[in-house]
MOPAC internal coordinates of N, CA, C and O (Angstrom, degrees):
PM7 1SCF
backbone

  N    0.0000 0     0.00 0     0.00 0    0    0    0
  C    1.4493 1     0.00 0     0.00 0    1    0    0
  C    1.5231 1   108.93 1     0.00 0    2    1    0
  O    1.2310 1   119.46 1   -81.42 1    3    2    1
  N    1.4128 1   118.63 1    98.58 1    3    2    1
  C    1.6264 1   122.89 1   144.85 1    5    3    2
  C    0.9527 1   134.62 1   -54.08 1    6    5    3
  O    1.2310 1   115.93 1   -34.92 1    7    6    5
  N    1.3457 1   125.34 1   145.08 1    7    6    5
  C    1.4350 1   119.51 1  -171.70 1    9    7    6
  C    1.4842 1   101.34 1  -137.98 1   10    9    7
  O    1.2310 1   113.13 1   -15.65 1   11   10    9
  N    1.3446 1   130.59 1   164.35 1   11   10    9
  C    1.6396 1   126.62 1   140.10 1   13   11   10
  C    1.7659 1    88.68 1  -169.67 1   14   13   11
  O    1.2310 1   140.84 1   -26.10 1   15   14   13
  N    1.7524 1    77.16 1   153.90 1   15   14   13
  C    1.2712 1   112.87 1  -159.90 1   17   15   14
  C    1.7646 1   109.98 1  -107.19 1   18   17   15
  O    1.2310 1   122.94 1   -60.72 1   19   18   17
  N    0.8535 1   111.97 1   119.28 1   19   18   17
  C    1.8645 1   128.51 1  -165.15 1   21   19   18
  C    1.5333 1    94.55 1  -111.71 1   22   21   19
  O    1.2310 1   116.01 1   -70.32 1   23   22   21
  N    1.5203 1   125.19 1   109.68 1   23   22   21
  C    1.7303 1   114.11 1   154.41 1   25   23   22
  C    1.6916 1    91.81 1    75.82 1   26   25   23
  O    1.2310 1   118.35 1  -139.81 1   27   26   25
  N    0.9494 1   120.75 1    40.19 1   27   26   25
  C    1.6392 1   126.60 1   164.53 1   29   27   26
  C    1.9272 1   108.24 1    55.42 1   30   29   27
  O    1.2310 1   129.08 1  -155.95 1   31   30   29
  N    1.3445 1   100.10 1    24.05 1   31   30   29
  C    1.3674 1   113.00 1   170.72 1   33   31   30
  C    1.4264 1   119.00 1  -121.73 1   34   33   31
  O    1.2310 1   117.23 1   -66.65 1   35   34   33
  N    1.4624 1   122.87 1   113.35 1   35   34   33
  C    1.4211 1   128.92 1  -178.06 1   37   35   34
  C    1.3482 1   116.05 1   -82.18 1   38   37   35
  O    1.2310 1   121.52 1   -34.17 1   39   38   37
  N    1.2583 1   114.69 1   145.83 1   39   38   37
  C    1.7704 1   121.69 1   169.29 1   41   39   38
  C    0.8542 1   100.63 1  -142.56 1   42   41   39
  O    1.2310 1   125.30 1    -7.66 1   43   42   41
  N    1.7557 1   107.42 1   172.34 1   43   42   41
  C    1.3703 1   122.20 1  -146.81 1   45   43   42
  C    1.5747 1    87.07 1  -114.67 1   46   45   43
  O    1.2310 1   112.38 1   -39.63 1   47   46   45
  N    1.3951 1   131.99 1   140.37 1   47   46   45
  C    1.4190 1   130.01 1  -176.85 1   49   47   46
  C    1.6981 1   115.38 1   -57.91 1   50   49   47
  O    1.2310 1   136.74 1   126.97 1   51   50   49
  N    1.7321 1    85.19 1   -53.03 1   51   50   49
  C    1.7036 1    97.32 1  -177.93 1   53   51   50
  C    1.3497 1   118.80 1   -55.96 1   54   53   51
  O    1.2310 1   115.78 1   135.77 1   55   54   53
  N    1.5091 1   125.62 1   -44.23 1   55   54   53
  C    1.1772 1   107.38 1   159.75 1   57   55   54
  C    1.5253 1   169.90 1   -67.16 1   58   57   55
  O    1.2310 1   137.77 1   170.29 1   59   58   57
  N    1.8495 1    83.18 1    -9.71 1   59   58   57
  C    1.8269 1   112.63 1  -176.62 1   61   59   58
  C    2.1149 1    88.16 1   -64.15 1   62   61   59
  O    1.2310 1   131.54 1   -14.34 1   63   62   61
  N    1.4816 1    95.33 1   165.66 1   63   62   61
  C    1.4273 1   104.62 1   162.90 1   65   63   62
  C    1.1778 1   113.57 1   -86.36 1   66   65   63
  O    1.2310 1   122.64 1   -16.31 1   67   66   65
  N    1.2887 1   112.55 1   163.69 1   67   66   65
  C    1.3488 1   122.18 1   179.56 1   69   67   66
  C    1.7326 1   131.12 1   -35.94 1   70   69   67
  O    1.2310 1   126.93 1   125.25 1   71   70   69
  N    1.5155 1   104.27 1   -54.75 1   71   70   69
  C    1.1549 1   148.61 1  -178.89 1   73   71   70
  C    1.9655 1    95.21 1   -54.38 1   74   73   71
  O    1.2310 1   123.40 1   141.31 1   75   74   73
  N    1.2313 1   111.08 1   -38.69 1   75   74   73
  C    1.4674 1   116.45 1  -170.14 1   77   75   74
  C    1.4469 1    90.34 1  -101.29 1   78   77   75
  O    1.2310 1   105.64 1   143.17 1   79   78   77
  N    1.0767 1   144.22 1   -36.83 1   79   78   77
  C    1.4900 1   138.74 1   171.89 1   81   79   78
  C    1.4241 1   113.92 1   -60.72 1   82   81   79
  O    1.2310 1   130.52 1   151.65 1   83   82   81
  N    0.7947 1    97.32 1   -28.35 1   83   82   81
  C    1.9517 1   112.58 1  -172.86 1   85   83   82
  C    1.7377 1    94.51 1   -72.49 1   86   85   83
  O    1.2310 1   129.36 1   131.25 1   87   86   85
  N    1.1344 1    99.57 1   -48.75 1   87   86   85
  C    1.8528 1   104.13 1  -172.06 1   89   87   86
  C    1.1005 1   113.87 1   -50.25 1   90   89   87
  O    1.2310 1   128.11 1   117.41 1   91   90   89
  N    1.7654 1   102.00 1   -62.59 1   91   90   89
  C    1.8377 1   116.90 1   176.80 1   93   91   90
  C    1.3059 1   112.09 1   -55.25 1   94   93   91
  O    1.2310 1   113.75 1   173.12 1   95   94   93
  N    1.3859 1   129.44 1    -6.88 1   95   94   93
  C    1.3815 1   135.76 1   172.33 1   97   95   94
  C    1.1523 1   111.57 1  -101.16 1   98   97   95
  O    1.2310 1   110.99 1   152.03 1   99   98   97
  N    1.4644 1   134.56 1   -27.97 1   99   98   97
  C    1.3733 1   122.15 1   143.85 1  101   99   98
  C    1.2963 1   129.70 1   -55.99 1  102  101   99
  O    1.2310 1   119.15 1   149.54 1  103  102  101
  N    1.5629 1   119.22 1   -30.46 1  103  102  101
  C    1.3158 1   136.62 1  -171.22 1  105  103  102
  C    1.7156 1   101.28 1   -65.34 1  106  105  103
  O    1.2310 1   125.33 1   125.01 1  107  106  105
  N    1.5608 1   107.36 1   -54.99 1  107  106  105
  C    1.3183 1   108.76 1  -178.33 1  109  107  106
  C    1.5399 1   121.96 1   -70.02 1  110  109  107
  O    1.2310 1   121.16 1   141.06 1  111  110  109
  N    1.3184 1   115.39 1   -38.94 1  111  110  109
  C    1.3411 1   138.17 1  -162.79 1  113  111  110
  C    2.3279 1    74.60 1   -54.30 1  114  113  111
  O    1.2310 1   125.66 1   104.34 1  115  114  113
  N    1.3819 1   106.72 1   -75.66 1  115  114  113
  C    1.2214 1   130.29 1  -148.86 1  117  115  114
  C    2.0590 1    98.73 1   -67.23 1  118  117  115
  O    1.2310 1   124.41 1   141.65 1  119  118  117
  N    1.0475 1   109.13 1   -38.35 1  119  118  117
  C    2.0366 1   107.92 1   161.38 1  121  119  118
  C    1.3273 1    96.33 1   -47.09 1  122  121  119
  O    1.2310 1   113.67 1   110.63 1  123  122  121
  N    2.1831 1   129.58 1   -69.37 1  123  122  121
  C    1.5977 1   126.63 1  -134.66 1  125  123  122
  C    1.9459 1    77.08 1   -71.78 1  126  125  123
  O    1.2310 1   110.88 1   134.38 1  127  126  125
  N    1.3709 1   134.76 1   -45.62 1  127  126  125
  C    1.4856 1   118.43 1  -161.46 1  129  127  126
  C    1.5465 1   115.40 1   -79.34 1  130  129  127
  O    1.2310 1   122.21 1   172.09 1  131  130  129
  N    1.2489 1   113.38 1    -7.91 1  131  130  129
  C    1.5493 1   120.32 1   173.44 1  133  131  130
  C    2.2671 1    80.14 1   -82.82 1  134  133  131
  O    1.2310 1   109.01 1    85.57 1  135  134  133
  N    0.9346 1   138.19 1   -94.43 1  135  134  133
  C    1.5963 1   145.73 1  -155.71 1  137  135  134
  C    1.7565 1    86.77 1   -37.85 1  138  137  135
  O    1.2310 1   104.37 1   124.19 1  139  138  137
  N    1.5547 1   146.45 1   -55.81 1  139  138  137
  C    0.9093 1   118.14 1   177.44 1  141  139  138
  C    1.5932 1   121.07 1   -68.42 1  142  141  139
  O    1.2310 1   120.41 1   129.10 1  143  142  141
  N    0.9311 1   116.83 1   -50.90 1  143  142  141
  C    1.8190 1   105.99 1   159.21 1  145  143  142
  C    1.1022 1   143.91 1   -11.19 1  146  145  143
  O    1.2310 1   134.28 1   125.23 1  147  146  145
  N    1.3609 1    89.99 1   -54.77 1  147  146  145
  C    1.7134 1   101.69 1  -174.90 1  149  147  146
  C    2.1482 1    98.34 1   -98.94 1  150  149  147
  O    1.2310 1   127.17 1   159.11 1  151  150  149
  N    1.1374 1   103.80 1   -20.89 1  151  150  149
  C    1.8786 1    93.96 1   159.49 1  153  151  150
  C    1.6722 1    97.00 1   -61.25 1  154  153  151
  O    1.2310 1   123.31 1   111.78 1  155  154  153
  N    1.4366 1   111.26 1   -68.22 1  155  154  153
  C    1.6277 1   101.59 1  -163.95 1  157  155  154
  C    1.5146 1   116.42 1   -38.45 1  158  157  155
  O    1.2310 1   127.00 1   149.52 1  159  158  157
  N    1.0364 1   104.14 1   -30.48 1  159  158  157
  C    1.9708 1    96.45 1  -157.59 1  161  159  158
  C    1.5313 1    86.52 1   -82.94 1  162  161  159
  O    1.2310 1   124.58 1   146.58 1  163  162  161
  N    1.4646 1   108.81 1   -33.42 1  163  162  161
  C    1.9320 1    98.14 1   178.98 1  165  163  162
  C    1.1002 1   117.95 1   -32.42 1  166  165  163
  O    1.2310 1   125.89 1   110.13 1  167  166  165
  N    1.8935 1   106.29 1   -69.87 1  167  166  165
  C    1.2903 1   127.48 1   158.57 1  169  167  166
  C    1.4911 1   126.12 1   -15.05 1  170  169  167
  O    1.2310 1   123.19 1   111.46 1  171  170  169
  N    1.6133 1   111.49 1   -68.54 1  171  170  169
  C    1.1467 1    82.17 1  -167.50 1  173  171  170
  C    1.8849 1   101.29 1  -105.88 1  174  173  171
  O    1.2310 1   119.84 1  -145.25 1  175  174  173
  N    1.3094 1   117.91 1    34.75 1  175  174  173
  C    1.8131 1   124.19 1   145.56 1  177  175  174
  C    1.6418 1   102.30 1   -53.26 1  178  177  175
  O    1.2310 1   130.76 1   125.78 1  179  178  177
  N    1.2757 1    96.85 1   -54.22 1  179  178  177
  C    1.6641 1   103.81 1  -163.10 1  181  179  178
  C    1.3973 1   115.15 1   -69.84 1  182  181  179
  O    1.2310 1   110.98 1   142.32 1  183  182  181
  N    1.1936 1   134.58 1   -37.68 1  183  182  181
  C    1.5417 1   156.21 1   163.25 1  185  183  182
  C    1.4995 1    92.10 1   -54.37 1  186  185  183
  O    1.2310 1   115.39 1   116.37 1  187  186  185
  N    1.2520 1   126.35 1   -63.63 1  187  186  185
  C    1.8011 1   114.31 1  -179.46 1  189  187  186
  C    1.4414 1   108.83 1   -52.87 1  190  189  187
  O    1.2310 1   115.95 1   142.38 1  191  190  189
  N    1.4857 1   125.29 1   -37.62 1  191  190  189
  C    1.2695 1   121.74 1  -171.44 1  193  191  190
  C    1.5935 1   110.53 1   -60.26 1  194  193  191
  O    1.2310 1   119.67 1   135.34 1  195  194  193
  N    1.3211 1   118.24 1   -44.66 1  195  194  193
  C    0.9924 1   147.98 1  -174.39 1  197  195  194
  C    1.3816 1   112.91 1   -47.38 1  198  197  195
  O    1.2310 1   124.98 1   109.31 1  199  198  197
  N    1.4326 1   108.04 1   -70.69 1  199  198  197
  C    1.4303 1   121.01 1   174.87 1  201  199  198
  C    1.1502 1   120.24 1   -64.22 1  202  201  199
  O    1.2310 1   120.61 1   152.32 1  203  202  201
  N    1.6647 1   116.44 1   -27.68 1  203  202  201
  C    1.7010 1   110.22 1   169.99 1  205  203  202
  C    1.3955 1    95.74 1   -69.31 1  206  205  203
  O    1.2310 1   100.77 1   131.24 1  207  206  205
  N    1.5548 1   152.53 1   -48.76 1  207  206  205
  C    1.0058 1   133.97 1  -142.63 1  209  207  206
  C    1.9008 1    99.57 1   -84.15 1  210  209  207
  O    1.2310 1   120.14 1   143.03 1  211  210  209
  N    1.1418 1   117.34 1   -36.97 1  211  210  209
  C    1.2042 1   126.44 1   170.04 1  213  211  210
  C    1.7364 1   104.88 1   -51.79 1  214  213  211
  O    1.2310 1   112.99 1   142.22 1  215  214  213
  N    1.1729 1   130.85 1   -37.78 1  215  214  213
  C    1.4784 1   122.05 1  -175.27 1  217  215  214
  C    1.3246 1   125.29 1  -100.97 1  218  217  215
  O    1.2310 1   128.06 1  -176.34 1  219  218  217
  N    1.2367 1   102.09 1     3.66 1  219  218  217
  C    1.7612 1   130.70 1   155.95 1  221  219  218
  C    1.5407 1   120.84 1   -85.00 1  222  221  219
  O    1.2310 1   122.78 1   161.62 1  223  222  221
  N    1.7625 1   112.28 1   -18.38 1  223  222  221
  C    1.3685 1   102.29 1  -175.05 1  225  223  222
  C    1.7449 1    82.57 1  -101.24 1  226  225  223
  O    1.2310 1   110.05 1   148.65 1  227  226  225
  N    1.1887 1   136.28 1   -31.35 1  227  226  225
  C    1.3535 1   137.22 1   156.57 1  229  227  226
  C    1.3450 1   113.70 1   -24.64 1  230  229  227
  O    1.2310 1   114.26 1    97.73 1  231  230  229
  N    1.0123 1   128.48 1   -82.27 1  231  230  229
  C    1.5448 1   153.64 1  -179.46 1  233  231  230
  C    1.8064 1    98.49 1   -33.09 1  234  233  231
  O    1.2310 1   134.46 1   127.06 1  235  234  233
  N    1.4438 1    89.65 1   -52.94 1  235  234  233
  C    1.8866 1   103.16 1  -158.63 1  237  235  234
  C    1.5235 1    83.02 1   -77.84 1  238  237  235
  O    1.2310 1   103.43 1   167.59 1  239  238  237
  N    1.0638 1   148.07 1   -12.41 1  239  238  237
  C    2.0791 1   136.93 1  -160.52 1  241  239  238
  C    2.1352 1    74.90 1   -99.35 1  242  241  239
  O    1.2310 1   122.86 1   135.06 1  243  242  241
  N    1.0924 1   112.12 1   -44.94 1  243  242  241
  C    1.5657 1   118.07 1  -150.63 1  245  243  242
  C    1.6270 1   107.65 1   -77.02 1  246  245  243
  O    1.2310 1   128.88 1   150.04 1  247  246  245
  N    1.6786 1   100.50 1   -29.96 1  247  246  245
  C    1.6875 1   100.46 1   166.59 1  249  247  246
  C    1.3380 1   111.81 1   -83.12 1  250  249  247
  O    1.2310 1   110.60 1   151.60 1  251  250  249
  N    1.7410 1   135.28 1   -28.40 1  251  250  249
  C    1.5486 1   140.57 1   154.08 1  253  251  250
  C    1.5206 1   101.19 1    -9.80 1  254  253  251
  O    1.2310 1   133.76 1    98.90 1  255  254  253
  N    1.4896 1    90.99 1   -81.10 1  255  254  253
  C    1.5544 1   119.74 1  -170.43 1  257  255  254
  C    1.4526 1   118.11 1   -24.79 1  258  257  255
  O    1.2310 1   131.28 1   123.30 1  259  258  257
  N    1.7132 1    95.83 1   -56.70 1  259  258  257
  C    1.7261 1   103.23 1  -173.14 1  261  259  258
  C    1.2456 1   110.70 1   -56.88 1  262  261  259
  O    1.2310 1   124.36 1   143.94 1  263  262  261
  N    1.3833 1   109.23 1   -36.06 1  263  262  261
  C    1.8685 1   109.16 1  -151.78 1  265  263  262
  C    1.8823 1    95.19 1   -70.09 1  266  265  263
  O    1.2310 1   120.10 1   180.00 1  267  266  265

């Protein structure tokens, strides 16, 4: 027996209709791709950080050079 609870009210999975099972399966399907989403953009926050700091030690080898 599954349960989840909507508005501080629990139900039992097996008994909702289909039509309402289908929802909570959109509901979930659509939470796990919002939690990978928001990992990706983490990802690539951190990869931008990265590459600016990488094109600053670039920059800094490239002003060496001039002097």
């Amino acid at each position: 027996m599954a349960n989840i609870t909507i508005d501080d009210v629990t139900y039992d999975l097996d008994t909702l209709p289909e039509n309402v099972k289908g929802q909570v399966n959109n509901l979930q399907a659509t939470e796990a791709e919002l939690a990978r989403q928001q990992a990706l953009v983490s990802m690539l926050k951190a990869a931008r950080l990265k590459y600016q700091d990488l094109l600053k030690i670039e920059l800094q080898k490239m002003d060496k050079e001039d002097e």
